[in-house]
C-alpha positions as CSV (number, residue, x, y, z in Angstrom):
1,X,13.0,139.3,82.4
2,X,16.0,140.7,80.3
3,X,15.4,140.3,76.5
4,X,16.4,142.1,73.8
5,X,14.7,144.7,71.6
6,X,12.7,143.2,68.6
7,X,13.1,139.7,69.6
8,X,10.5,137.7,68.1
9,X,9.1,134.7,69.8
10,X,8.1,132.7,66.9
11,X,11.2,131.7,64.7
12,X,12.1,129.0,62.1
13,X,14.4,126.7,63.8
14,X,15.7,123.6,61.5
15,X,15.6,120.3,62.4
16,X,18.1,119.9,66.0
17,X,19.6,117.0,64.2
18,X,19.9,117.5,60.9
19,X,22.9,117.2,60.0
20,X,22.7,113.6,61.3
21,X,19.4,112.8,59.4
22,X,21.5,113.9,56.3
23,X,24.1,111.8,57.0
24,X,22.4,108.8,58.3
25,X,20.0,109.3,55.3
26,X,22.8,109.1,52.7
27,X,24.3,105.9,54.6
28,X,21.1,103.9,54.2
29,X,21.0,105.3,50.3
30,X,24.7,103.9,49.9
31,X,23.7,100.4,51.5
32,X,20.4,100.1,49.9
33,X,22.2,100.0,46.6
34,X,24.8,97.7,48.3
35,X,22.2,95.4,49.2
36,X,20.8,95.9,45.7
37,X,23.8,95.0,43.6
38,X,24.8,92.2,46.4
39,X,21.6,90.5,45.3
40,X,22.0,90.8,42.1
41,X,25.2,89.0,42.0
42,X,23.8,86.5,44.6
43,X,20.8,85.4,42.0
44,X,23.5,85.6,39.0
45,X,25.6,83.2,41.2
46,X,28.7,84.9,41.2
47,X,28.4,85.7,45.3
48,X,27.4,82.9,48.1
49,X,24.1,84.2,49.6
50,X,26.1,84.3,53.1
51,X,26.9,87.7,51.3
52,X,23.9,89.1,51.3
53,X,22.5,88.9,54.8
54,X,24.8,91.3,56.8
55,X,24.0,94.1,53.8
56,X,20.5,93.2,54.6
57,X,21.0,93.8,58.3
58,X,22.9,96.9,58.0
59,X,20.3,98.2,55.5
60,X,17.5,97.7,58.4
61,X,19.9,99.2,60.5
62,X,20.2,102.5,59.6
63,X,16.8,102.9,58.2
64,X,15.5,102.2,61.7
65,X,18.2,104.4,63.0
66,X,17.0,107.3,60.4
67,X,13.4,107.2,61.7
68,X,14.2,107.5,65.2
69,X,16.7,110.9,65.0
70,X,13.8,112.1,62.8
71,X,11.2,111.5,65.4
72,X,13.8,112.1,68.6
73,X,14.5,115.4,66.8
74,X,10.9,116.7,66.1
75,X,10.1,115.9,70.0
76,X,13.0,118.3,70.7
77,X,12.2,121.2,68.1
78,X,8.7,121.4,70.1
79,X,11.1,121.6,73.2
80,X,12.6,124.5,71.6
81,X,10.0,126.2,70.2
82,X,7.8,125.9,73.7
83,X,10.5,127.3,75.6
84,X,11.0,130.2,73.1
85,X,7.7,131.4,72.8
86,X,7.5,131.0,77.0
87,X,8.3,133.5,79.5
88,X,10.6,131.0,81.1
89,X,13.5,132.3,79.7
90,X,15.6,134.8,82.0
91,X,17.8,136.2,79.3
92,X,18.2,135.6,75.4
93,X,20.1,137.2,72.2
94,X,21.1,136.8,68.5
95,X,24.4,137.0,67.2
96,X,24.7,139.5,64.7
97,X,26.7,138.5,61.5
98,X,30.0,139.4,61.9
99,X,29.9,137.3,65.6
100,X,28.6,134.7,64.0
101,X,30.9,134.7,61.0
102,X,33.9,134.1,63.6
103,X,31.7,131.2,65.7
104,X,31.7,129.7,62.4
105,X,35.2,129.8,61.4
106,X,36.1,127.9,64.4
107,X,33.3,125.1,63.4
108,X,34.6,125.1,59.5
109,X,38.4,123.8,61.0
110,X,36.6,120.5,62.9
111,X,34.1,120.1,59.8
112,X,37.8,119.9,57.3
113,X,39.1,117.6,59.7
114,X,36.3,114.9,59.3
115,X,36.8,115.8,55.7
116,X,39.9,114.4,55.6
117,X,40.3,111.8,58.2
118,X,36.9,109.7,57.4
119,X,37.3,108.4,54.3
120,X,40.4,106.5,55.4
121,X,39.6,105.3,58.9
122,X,36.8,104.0,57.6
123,X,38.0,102.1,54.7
124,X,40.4,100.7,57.3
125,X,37.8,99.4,59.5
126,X,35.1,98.0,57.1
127,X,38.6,96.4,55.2
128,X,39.2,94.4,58.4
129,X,35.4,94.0,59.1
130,X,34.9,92.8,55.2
131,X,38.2,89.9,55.8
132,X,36.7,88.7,58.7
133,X,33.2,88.1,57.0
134,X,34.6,86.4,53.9
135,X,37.1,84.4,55.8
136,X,34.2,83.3,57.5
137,X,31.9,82.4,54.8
138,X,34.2,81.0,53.1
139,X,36.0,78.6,55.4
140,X,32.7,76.4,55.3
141,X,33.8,74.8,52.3
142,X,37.7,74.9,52.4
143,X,40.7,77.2,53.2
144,X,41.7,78.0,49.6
145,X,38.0,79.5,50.0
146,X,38.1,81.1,53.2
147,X,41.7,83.3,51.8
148,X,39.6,84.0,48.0
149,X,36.5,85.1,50.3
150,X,38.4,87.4,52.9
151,X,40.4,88.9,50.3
152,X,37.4,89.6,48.7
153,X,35.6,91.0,51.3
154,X,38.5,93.1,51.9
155,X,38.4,94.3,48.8
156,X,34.8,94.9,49.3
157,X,34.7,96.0,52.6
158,X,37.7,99.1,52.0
159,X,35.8,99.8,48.7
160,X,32.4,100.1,50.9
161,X,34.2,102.0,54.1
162,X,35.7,104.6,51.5
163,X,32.1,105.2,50.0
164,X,30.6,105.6,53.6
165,X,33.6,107.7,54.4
166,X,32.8,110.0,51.7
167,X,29.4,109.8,52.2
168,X,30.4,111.0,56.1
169,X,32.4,114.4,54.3
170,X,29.7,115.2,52.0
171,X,26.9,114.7,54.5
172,X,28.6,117.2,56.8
173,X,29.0,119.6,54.2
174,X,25.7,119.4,52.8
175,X,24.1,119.5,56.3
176,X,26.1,122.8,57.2
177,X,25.4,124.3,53.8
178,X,21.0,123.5,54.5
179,X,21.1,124.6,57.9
180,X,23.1,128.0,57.4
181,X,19.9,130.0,56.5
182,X,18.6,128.9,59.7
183,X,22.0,129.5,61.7
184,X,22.4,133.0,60.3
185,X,20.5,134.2,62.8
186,X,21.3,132.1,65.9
187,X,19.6,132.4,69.6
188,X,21.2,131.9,73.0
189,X,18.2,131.5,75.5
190,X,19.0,131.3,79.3
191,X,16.4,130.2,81.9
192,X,16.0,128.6,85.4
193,X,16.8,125.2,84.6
194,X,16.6,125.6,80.6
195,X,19.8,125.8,77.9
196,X,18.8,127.3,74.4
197,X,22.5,127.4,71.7
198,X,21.2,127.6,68.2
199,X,19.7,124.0,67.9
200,X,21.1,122.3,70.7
201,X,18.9,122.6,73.7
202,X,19.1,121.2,78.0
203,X,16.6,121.2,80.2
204,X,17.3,119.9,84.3
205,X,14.9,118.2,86.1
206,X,16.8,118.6,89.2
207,X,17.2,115.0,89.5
208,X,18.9,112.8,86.6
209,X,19.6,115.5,83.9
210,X,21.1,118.7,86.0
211,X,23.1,121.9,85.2
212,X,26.1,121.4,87.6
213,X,28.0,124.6,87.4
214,X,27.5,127.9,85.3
215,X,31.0,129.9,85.1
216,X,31.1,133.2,83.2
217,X,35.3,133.4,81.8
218,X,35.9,136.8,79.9
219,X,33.3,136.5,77.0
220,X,32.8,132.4,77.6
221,X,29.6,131.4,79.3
222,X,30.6,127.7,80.3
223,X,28.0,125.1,81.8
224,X,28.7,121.9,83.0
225,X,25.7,119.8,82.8
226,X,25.3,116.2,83.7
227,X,23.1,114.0,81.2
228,X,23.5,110.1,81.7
229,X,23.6,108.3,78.5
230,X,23.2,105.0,77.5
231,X,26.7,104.9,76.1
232,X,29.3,107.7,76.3
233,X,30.0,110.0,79.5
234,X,27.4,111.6,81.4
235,X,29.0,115.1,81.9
236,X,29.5,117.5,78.9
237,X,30.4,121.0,78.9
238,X,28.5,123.7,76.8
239,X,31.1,126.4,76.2
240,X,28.5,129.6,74.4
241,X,30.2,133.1,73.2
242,X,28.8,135.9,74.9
243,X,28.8,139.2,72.7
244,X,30.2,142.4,74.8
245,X,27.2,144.0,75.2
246,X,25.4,141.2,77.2
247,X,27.9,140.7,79.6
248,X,26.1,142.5,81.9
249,X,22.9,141.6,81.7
250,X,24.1,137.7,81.6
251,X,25.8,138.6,85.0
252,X,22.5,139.4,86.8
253,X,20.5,136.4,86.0
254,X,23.6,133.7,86.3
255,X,22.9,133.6,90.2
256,X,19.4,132.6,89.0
257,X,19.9,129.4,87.4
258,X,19.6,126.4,89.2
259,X,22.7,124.5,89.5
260,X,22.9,120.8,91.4
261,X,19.9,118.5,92.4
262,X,17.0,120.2,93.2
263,X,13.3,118.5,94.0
264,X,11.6,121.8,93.5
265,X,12.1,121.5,89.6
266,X,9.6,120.3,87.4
């Protein structure tokens, strides 16, 4: 087994999804005092209590949604930390700061891009979703109430999709900012059938959840892996820097990991 000098098997590794507890999180704060300030109008009469249900829904939503990346996410730290402290792995290495430093400056230029395109997409969807609602609730009674109730809940829904918008930018900032301690120091751990980048982790079981194809380009270590999903593709491609210095080392234990279906995994 190739590994580098003073590695240590026992490392802090933050939470593999925590930039999306931190932006879930703030999502359910934003429509718990939605649903707060919906009832309030709704007992003071100025709202129909139609109003208040979908806020209600939403709320349960992404609370529910909140616990299970939080559990889904401690189930895969264990992953991590299991195959770490193993001797599974064929090959692993840190990135020192100035490698990681460039890694990071290409993540900063997708992180300003949701910064700036969020807020508005957003506002633009929940706009529509808010017209449709209030036109909805509305029409029960009359049209003249159906157009004062959708352009209400258009107000309400652009002012709402703006908010979660924002809440989208500073989540991702905030995320990146609590995770950096842990990042600083990041670990690329190669085995058999296991994939260790940082956080994000793959294991095959030569069956449903494989690595298709490892491909070593220049200073690019690219793996196709193939991971059905209940929505969304079931191929990705992992695409990890590789530092000079373990090029060769990396090129003596590619021919080791298993690619395809294999029944001899487990």
């Amino acid at each position: 087994m190739l590994n580098q000098p003073g590695y240590q098997t026992e490392t802090n590794i933050a939470h593999p999804y925590a930039e999306a507890i931190i932006v879930v999180g703030l999502f359910s704060g934003v429509f718990a005092l939605v649903t707060a300030a919906l009832g309030g109008l709704v007992l003071a009469g100025w709202l129909l209590a139609g109003w208040l249900f979908p806020a209600l829904i939403n709320l349960a939503f992404w609370v529910l949604m909140l616990i299970t990346i939080w559990l889904w996410g401690l189930r895969k730290q264990a992953q991590i930390r299991a195959f770490l402290q193993s001797s599974r792995p064929l090959i692993r290495w840190w990135y020192t700061p100035e490698e990681w430093s460039q890694i990071k400056a290409e993540e900063a230029q997708e992180q300003r891009e949701i910064l700036t395109v969020a807020p508005g997409c957003l506002a633009l969807l929940f706009g529509l979703v808010g017209l449709l609602v209030g036109a909805a609730i509305g029409a029960e009674d009359s049209l003249a109430d159906a157009l004062i109730n959708g352009a209400l809940g258009l107000a309400i829904g652009a002012a709402l999709g703006g908010m979660l918008g924002a809440t989208v930018a500073a989540g991702t900032y905030l995320a990146s900012r609590w995770v950096q301690q842990y990042d600083r120091q990041l670990c690329v751990a190669l085995g058999p059938t296991e994939v260790l980048y940082g956080r994000s982790y793959f294991r095959s079981n030569g069956l449903t959840c494989t690595i298709e194809r490892v491909t070593l380009h220049d200073q690019e270590l690219e793996l196709e892996l193939y991971n059905p999903k209940p929505r969304g593709g079931s191929e990705e491609t992992w695409v990890i820097p590789v530092p000079e210095r373990m090029l060769d080392p990396l090129q003596r234990v590619i021919p080791q990991i298993r690619t395809g279906k294999e029944r001899d995994i487990c």
